[in-house]
C-alpha positions in Angstrom: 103.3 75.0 91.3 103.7 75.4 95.1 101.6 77.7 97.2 104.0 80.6 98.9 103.8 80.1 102.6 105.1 83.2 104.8 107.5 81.8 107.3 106.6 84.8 109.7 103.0 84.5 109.4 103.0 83.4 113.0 105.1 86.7 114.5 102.7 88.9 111.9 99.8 87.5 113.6 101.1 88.4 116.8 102.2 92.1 115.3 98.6 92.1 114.1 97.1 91.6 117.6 99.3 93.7 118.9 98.2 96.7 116.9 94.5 95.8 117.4 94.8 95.5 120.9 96.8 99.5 120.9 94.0 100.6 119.4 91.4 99.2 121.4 93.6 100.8 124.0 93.8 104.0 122.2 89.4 104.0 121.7 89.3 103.4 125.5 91.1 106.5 125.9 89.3 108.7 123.7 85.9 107.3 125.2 87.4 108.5 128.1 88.0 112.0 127.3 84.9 111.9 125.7 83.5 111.4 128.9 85.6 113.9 130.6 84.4 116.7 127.9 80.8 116.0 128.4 81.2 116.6 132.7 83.3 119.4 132.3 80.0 121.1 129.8 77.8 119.6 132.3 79.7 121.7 135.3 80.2 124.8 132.8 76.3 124.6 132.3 75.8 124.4 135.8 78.4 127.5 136.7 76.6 129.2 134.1 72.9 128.4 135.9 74.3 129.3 139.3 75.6 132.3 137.3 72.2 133.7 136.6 70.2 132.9 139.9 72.9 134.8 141.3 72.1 137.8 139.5 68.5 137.1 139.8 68.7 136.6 144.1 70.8 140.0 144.1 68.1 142.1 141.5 66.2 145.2 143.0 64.0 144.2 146.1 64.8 142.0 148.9 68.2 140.3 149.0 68.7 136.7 150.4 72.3 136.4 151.8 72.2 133.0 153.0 70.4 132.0 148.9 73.6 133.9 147.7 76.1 132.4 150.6 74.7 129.0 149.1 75.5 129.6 145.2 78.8 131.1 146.3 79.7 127.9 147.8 78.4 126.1 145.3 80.1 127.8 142.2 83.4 126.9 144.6 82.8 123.5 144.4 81.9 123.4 140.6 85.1 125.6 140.0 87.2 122.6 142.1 85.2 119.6 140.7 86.4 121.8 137.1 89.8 122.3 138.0 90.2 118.2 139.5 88.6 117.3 135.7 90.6 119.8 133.5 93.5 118.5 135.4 92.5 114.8 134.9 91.8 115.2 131.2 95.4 117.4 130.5 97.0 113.7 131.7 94.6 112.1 129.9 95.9 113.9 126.8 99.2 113.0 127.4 97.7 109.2 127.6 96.1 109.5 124.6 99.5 110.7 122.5 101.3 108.0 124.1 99.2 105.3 123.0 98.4 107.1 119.6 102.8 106.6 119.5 102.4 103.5 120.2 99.6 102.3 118.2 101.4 104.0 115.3 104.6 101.9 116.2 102.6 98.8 115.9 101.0 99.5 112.5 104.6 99.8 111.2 105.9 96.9 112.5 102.5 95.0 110.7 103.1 97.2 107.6 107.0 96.0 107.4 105.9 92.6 108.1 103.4 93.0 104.7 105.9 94.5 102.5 107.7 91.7 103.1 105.4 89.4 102.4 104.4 90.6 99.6 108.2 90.8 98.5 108.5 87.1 99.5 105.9 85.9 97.4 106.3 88.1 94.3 109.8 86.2 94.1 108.2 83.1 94.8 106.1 83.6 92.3 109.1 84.9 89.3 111.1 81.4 90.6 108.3 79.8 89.8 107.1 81.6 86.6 110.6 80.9 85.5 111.0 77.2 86.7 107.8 76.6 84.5 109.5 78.8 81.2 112.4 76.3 81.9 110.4 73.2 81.6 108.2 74.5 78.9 111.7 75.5 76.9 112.6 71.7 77.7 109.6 70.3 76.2 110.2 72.4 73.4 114.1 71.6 73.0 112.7 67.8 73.1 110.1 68.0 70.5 112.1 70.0 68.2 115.2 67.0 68.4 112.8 64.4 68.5 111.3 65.8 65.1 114.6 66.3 63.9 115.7 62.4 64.5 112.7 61.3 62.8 113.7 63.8 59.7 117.3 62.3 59.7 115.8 58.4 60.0 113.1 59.4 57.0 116.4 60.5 54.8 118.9 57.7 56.0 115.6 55.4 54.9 114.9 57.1 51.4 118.6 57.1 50.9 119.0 53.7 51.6 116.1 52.8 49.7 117.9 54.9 46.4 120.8 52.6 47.0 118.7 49.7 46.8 117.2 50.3 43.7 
């Protein structure tokens, strides 16, 4: 029997490497968002911290303006760095669909590249399957007519013999 050989083995490779490298592309994304989620709880932890020295600076007692003037100006510049990240990471998301499109695209190009592969070689493997009934049917055929010359030789010789005697 012959071994089945996939003539596009070579472009399913390629399909294959494809698809890994969109979803090496894809992991880099969402290791980017990741990223983008932990500074955005890091600034919200840190709003939340200026949050509560505020209201301790402005409690009963003494009241330092310039202390609250400070956090003020601050919590302005956590609330931009928030907005620039939250703004950032919505593009990001729209990065991470594209790519999750296109690593999905790849996988079925791999996937119809499989199935017919696996089509390819299940009807290699019938034609062969078949090829070898075919012979075996032949050997058979052979033996059978072979047995059934000697039969006819073994009663032209005892006939022959009878008309001998």
């Amino acid at each position: 029997m012959s071994r089945f050989k996939f003539r596009l083995a070579t472009l399913k490779k390629l399909r294959e490497a494809v698809r890994d490298q969109r979803r090496a592309e894809l992991g880099e994304a969402l290791r980017a968002d990741a990223v983008f989620e932990e500074q955005l709880a890091a600034l919200d932890r840190a709003m939340w911290s200026m949050l509560e020295e505020c209201r301790a600076a402005s409690g009963p007692g003494p009241v330092d303006v310039d202390r609250l003037t400070q956090a003020h100006l601050h919590s302005l510049l956590l609330e931009g760095q928030k907005q620039f990240l939250e703004h950032h990471r919505r593009r990001l998301a729209e990065e991470i669909e594209r790519r999750r499109q296109s690593l999905a695209q790849a996988d079925r190009e791999v996937k119809i590249l499989d199935r017919l592969e696996a089509k390819q070689a299940e009807r290699c493997r019938r034609r062969e399957l078949q090829q070898e009934i075919r012979q075996l049917d032949e050997v058979g055929v052979r033996q059978t007519l072979s047995a059934s010359d000697r039969a006819d030789q073994e009663i032209l010789l005892a006939a022959d013999e009878e008309s001998r005697t």
